[in-house]
DRENDO-1510 file (C-alpha; in Angstrom, 1 decimal, always signed):
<recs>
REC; n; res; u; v; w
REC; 1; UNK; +24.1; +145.1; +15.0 .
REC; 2; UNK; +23.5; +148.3; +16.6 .
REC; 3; UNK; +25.5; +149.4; +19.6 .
REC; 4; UNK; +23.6; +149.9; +22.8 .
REC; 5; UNK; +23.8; +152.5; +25.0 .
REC; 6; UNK; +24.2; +152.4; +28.5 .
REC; 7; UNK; +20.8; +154.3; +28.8 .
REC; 8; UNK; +19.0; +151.2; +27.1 .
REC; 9; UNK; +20.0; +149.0; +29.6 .
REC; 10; UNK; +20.3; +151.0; +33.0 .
REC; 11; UNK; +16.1; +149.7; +33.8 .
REC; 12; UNK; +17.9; +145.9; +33.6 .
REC; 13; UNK; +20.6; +146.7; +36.0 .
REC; 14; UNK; +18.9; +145.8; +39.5 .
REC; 15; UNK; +18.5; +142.2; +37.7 .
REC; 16; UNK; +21.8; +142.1; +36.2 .
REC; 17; UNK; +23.4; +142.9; +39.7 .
REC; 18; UNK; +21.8; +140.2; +41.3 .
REC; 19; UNK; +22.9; +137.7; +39.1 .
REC; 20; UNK; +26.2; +138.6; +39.3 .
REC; 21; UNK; +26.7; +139.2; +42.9 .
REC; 22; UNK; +23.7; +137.2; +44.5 .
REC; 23; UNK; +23.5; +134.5; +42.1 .
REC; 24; UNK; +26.9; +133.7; +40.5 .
REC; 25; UNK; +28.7; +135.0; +43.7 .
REC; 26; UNK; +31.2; +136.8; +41.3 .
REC; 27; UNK; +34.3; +138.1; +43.2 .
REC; 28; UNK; +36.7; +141.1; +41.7 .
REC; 29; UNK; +39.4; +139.4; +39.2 .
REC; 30; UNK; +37.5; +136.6; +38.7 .
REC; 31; UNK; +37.3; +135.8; +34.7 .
REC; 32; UNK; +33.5; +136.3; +33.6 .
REC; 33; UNK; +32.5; +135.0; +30.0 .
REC; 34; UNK; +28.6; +136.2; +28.7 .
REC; 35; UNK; +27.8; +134.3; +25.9 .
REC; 36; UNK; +24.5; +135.1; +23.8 .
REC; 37; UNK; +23.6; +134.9; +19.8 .
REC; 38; UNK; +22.2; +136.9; +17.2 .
REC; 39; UNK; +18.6; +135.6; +18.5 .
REC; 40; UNK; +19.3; +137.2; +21.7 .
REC; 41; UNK; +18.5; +141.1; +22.6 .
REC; 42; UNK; +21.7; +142.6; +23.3 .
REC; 43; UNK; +21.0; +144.6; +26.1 .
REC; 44; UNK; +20.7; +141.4; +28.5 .
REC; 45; UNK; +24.4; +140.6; +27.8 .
REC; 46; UNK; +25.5; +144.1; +27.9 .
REC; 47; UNK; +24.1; +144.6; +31.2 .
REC; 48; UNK; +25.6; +141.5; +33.0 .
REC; 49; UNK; +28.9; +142.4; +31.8 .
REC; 50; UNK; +28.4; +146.2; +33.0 .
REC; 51; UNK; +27.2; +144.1; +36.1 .
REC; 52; UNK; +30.5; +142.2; +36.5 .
REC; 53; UNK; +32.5; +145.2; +35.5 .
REC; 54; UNK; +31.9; +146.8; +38.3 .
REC; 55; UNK; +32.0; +144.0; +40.6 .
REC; 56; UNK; +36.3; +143.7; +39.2 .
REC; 57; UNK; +36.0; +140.8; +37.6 .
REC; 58; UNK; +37.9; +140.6; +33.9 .
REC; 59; UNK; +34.4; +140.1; +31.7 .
REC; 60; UNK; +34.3; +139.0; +28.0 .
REC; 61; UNK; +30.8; +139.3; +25.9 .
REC; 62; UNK; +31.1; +136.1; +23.1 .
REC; 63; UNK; +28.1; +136.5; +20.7 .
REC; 64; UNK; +28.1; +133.6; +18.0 .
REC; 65; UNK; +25.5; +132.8; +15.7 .
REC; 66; UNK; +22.3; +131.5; +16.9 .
REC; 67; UNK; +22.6; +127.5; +16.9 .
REC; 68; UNK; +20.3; +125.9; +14.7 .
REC; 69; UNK; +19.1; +122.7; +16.9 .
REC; 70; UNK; +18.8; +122.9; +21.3 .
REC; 71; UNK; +22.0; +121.3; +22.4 .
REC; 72; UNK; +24.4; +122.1; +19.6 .
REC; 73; UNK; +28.0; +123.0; +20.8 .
REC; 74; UNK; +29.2; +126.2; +20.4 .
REC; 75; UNK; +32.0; +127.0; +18.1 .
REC; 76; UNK; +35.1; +126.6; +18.8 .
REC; 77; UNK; +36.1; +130.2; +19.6 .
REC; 78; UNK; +33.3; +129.9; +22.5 .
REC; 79; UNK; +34.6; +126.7; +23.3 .
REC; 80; UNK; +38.1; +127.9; +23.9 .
REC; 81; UNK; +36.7; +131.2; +26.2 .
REC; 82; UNK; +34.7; +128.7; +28.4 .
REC; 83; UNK; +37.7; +126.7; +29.3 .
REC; 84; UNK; +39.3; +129.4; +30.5 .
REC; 85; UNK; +36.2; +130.9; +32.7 .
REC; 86; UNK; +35.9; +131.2; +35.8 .
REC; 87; UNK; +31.9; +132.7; +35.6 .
REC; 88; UNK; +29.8; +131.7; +32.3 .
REC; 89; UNK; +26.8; +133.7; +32.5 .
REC; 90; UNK; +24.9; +131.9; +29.0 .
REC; 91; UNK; +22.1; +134.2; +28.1 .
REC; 92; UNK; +21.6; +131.9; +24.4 .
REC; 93; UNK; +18.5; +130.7; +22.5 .
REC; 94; UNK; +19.5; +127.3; +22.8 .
REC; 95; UNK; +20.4; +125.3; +25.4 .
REC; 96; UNK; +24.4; +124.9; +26.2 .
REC; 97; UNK; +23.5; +122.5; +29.3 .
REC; 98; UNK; +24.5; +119.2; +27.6 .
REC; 99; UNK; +26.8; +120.3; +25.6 .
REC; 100; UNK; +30.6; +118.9; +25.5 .
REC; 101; UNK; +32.0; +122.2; +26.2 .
REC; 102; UNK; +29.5; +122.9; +28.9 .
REC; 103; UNK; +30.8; +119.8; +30.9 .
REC; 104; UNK; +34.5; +120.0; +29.6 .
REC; 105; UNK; +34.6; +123.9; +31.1 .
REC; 106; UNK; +32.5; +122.7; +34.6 .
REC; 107; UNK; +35.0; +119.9; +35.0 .
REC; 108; UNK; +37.7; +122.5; +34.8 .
REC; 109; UNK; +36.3; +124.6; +37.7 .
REC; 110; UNK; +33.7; +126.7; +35.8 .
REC; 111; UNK; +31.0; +127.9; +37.6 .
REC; 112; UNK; +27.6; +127.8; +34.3 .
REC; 113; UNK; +24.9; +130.2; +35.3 .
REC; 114; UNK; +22.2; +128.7; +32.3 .
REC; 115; UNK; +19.9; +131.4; +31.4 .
REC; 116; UNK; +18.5; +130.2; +27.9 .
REC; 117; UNK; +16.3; +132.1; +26.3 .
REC; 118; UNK; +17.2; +134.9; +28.6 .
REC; 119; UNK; +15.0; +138.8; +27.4 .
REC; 120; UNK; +14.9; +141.8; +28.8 .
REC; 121; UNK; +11.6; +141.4; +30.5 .
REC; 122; UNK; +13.2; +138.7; +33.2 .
REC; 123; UNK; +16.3; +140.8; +34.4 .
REC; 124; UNK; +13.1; +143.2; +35.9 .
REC; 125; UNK; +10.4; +140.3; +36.7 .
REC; 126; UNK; +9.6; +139.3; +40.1 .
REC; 127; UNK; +11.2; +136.1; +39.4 .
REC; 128; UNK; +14.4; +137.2; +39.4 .
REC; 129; UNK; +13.7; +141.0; +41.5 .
REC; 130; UNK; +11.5; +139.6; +44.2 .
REC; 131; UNK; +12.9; +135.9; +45.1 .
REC; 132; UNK; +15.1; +135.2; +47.9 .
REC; 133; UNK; +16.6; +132.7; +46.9 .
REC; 134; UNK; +18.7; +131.6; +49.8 .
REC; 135; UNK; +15.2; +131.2; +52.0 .
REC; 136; UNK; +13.5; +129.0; +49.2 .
REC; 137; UNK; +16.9; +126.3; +49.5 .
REC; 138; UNK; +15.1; +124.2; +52.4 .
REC; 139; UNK; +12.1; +124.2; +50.2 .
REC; 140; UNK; +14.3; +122.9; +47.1 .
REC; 141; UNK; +16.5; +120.3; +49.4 .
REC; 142; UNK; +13.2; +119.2; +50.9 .
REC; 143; UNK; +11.8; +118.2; +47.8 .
REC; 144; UNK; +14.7; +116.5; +45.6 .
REC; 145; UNK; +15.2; +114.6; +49.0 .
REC; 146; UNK; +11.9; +113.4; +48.6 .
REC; 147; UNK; +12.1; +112.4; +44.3 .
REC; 148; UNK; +15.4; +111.1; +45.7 .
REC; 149; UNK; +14.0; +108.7; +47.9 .
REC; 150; UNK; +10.8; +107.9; +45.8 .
REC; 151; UNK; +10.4; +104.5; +44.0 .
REC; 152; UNK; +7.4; +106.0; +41.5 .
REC; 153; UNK; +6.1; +108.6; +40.5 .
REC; 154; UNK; +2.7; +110.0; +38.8 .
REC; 155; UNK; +1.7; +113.3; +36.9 .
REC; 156; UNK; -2.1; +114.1; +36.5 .
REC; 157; UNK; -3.2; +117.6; +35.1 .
REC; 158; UNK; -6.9; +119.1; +34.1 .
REC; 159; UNK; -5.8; +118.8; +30.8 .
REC; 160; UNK; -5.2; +115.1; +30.4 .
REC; 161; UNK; -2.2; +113.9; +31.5 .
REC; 162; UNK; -2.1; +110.8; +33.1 .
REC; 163; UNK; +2.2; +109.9; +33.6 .
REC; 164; UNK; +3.7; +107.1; +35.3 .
REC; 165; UNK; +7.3; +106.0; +35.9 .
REC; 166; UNK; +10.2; +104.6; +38.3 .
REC; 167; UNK; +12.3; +107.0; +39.6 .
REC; 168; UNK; +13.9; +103.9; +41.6 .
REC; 169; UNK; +17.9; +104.2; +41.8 .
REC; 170; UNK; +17.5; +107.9; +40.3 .
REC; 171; UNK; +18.9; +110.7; +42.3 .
REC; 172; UNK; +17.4; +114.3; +42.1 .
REC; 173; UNK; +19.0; +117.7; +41.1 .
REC; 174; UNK; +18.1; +121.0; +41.5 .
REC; 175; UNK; +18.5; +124.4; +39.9 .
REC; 176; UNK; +19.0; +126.9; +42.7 .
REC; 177; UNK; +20.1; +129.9; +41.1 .
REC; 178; UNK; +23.1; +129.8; +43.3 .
REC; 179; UNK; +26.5; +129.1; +41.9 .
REC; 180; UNK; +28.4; +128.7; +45.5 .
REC; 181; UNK; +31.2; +126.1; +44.4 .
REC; 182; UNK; +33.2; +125.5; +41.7 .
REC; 183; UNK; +32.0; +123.3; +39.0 .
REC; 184; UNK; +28.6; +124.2; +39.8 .
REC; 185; UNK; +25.9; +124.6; +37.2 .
REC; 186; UNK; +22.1; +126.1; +37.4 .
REC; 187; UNK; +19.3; +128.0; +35.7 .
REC; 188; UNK; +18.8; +131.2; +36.8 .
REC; 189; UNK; +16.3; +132.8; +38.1 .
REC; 190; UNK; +14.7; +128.9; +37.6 .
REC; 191; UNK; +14.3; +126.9; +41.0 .
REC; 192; UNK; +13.2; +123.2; +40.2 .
REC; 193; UNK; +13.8; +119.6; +41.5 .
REC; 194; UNK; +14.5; +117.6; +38.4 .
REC; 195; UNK; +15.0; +113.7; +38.0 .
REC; 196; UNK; +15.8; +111.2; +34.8 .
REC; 197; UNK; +13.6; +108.6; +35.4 .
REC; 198; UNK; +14.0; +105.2; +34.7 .
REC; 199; UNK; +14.6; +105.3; +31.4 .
REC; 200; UNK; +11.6; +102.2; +30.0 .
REC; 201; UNK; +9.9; +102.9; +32.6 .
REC; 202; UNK; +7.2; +105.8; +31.7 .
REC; 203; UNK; +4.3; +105.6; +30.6 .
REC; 204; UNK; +0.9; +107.4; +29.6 .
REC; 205; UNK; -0.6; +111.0; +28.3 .
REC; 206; UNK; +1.2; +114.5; +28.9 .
REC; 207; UNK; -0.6; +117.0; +27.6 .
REC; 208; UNK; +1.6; +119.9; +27.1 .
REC; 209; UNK; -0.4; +123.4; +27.6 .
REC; 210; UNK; +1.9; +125.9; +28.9 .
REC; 211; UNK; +5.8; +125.9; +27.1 .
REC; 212; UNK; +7.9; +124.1; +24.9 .
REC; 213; UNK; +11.4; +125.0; +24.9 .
REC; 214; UNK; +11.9; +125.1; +21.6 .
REC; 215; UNK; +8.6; +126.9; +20.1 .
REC; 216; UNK; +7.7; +129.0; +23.2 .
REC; 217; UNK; +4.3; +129.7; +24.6 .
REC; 218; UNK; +1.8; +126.8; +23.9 .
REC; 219; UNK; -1.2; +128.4; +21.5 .
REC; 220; UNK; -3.2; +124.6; +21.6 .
REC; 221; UNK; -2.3; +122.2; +23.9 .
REC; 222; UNK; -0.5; +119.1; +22.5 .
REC; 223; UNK; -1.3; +115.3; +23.5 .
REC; 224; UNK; +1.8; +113.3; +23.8 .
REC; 225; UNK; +1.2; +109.9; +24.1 .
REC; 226; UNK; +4.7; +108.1; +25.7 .
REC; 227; UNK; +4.7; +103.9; +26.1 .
REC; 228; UNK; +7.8; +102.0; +27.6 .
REC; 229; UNK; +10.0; +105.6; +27.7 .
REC; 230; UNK; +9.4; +106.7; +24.3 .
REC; 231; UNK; +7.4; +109.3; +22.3 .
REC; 232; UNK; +4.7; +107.0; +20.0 .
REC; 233; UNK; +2.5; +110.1; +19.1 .
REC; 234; UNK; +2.5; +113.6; +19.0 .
REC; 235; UNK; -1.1; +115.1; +18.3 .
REC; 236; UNK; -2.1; +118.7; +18.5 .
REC; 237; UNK; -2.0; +122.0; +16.6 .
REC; 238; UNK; +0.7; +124.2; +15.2 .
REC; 239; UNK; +3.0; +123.8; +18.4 .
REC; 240; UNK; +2.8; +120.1; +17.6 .
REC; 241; UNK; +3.8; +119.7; +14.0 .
REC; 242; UNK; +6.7; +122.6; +14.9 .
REC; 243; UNK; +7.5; +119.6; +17.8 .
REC; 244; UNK; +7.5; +116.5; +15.5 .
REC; 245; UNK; +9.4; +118.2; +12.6 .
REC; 246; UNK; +12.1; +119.0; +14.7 .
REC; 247; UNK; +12.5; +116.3; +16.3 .
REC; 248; UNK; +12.2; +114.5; +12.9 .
REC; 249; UNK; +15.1; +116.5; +11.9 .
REC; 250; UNK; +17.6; +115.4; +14.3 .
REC; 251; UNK; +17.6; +111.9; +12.4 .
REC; 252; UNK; +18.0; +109.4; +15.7 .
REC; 253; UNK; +15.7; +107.6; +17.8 .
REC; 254; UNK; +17.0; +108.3; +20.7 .
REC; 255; UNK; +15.2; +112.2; +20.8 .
REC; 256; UNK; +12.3; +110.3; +21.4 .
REC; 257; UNK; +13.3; +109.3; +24.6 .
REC; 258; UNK; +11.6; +110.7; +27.6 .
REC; 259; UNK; +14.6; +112.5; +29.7 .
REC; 260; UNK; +13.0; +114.4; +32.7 .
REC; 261; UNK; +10.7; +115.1; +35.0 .
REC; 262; UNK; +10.8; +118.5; +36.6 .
REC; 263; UNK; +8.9; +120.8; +39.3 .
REC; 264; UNK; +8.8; +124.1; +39.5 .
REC; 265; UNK; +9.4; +126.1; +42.8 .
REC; 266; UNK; +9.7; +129.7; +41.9 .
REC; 267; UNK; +6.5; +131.3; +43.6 .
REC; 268; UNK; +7.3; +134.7; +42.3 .
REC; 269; UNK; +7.9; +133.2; +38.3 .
REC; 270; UNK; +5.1; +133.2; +35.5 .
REC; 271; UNK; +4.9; +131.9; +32.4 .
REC; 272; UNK; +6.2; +134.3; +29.8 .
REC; 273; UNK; +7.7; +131.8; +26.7 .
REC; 274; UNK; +11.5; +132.0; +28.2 .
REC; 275; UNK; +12.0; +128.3; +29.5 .
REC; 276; UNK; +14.5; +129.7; +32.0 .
REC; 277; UNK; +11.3; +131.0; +33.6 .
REC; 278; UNK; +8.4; +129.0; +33.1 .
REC; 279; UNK; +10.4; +125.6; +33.9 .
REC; 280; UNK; +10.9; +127.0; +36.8 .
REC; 281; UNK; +7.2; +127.9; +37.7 .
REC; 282; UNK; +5.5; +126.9; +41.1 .
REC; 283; UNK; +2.5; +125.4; +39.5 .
REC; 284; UNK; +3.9; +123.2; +37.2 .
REC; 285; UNK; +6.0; +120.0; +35.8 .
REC; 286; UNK; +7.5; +119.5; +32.9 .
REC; 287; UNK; +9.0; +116.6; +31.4 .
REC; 288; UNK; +11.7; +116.4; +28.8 .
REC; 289; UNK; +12.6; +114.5; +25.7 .
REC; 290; UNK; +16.2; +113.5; +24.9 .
REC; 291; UNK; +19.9; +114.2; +27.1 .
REC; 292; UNK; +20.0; +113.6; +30.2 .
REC; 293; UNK; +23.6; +111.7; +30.9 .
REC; 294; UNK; +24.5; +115.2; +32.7 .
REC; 295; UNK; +22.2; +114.3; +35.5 .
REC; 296; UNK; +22.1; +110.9; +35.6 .
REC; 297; UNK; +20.1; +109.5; +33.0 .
REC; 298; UNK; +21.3; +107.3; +29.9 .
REC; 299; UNK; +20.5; +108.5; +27.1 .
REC; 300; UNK; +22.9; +110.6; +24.5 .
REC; 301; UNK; +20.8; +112.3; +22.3 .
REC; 302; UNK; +21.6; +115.4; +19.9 .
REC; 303; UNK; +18.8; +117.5; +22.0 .
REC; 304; UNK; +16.9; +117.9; +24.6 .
REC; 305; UNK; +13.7; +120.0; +24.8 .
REC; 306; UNK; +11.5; +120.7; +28.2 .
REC; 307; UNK; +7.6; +120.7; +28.0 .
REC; 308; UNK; +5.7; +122.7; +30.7 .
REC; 309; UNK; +1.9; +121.3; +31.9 .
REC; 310; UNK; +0.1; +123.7; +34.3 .
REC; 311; UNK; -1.5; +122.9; +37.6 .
REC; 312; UNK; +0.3; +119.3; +38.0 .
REC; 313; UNK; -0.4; +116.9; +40.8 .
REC; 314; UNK; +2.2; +115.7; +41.9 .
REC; 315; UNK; +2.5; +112.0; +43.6 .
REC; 316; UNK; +5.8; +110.5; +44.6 .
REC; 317; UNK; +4.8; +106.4; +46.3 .
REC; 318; UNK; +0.9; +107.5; +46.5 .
REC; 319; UNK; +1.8; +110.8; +48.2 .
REC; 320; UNK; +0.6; +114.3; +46.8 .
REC; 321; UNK; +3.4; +116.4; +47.4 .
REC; 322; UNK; +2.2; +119.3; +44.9 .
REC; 323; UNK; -1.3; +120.3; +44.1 .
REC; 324; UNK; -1.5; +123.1; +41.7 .
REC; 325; UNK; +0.6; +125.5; +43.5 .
REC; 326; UNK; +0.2; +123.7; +47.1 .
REC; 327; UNK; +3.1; +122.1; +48.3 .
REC; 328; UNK; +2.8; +119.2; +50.9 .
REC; 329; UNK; +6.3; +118.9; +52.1 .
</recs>
């Protein structure tokens, strides 16, 4: 690997600095880990830890090989550094959310800024530059009270998809980009409401036009046709097969489970092919197939993989409480 200068990364500073200060809230002597892998561009983790350098904090960059499959644990060199964190800034390909070390280091104290598929282009995006993201919490509170409280949901798009399922007994989450108390975890610059639903419960068409966390940007849309929970068909173009053989290649049933439903707030995020981003899109759901016991659901799977559909309505009990990128709070 090349080593980068501090001129490459002085345009990502302004976004770095936020993170570290705004976002993860990261006070001098405070013990900072940045993880990435050899997938990453290394100038996003050099300038968070330049970032927390000159907050005071005591900053480590960990870069491990690129994991092959979304959820795999770290090794256990990473493993050890996140236990003894009290900032993880994750800036991986893959997603570290649900994975043992993940919850192991949170339930130590660990505050888990999630950041996958982090590139240079978001530490200078509106998403991240222009959001206040203290004055967007009532809007974020507002809304996983309301999937809180719902007994149904439904997802239609222009596309095709037609989604049904109980969210009864389910409570909502929330990624707010703020990491104010310890134990904490959420995507950053993402702001979402996100739910497991009932787990047999969903049923019906998502047709997936926008990102899949796993392939990127969505070239053809792809049909997914979901009965009683569970993925029966996936139909499409190249971003399909890419879908199925994955999935395939994890070897259990259960990563045909559906997982999630999710709605992006972010008015200042676009869709770019980082899911950190486009999950987090006002103007879109997404839904997700396999984990979810780290917020609530029941299903252990080895993966777990969002799917982005643009211009959503959104209908919690009957009521439209998102319309493409109207919000009826």
């Amino acid at each position: 690997m090349n080593r980068i200068e501090m001129g490459d990364i002085t345009p990502l500073m302004k976004g770095a600095r936020k993170i570290v200060t705004e976002c993860a809230l990261v006070t001098p002597e405070e013990t900072v880990l940045v993880i990435t892998d050899s997938g990453r561009d290394l100038a996003v983790s050099y300038s968070l830890m330049q970032a927390a350098a000159e907050v005071g904090a005591d900053v480590t960059v960990a870069t491990m090989k690129e994991r092959d499959a979304p959820g795999e644990e770290p090794p256990p060199q990473v493993r050890a550094a996140m236990l003894v964190s009290d900032v993880i800034l994750q800036a991986t390909s893959t997603v570290m959310a649900f994975t043992q070390a993940k919850k192991e280091a949170c339930a130590k104290g660990a505050r888990f800024a999630a950041m996958t598929g982090m590139i240079p282009e978001i530490l200078t995006s509106p998403a991240l530059i222009d959001t206040n993201f203290e004055e967007q919490q009532p809007i974020i509170k507002k809304m996983s009270k309301m999937v809180t409280a719902a007994k149904k949901a439904r997802i239609t798009t222009p596309q095709g998809t037609n989604l049904e399922m109980s969210l009864e007994g389910r409570t909502a989450d929330s990624c707010t980009s703020i990491l104010d108390r310890p134990g904490i975890s959420t995507g950053m610059p993402d702001l979402e409401v996100y739910v497991a639903p009932v787990e047999d419960s969903v049923n019906g068409v998502a047709v997936i036009d926008a990102t899949i966390s796993s392939s990127g940007l969505v070239k053809n849309p792809v049909k997914i046709t979901i009965k009683d929970g569970i993925v029966q068909r996936i139909e499409g173009g190249e971003d399909a097969d890419k879908l199925r053989e994955l999935l395939e290649k994890q070897n259990t049933p259960s990563v045909y489970q559906v997982a999630e439903l999710g709605i992006g707030l972010n008015p200042n995020a676009q869709l770019r092919g980082a899911i950190i981003e486009d999950e987090g899109v006002l103007g879109t759901a997404h839904i997700a197939v396999g984990d979810n016991l780290v917020f609530g659901g029941n299903n252990k799977a080895p993966i777990h993989i969002d799917m982005v559909m643009k211009n959503p309505t959104v209908e919690l009990d009957g009521k439209v409480v998102l319309k493409g990128r109207e919000l009826y709070l």
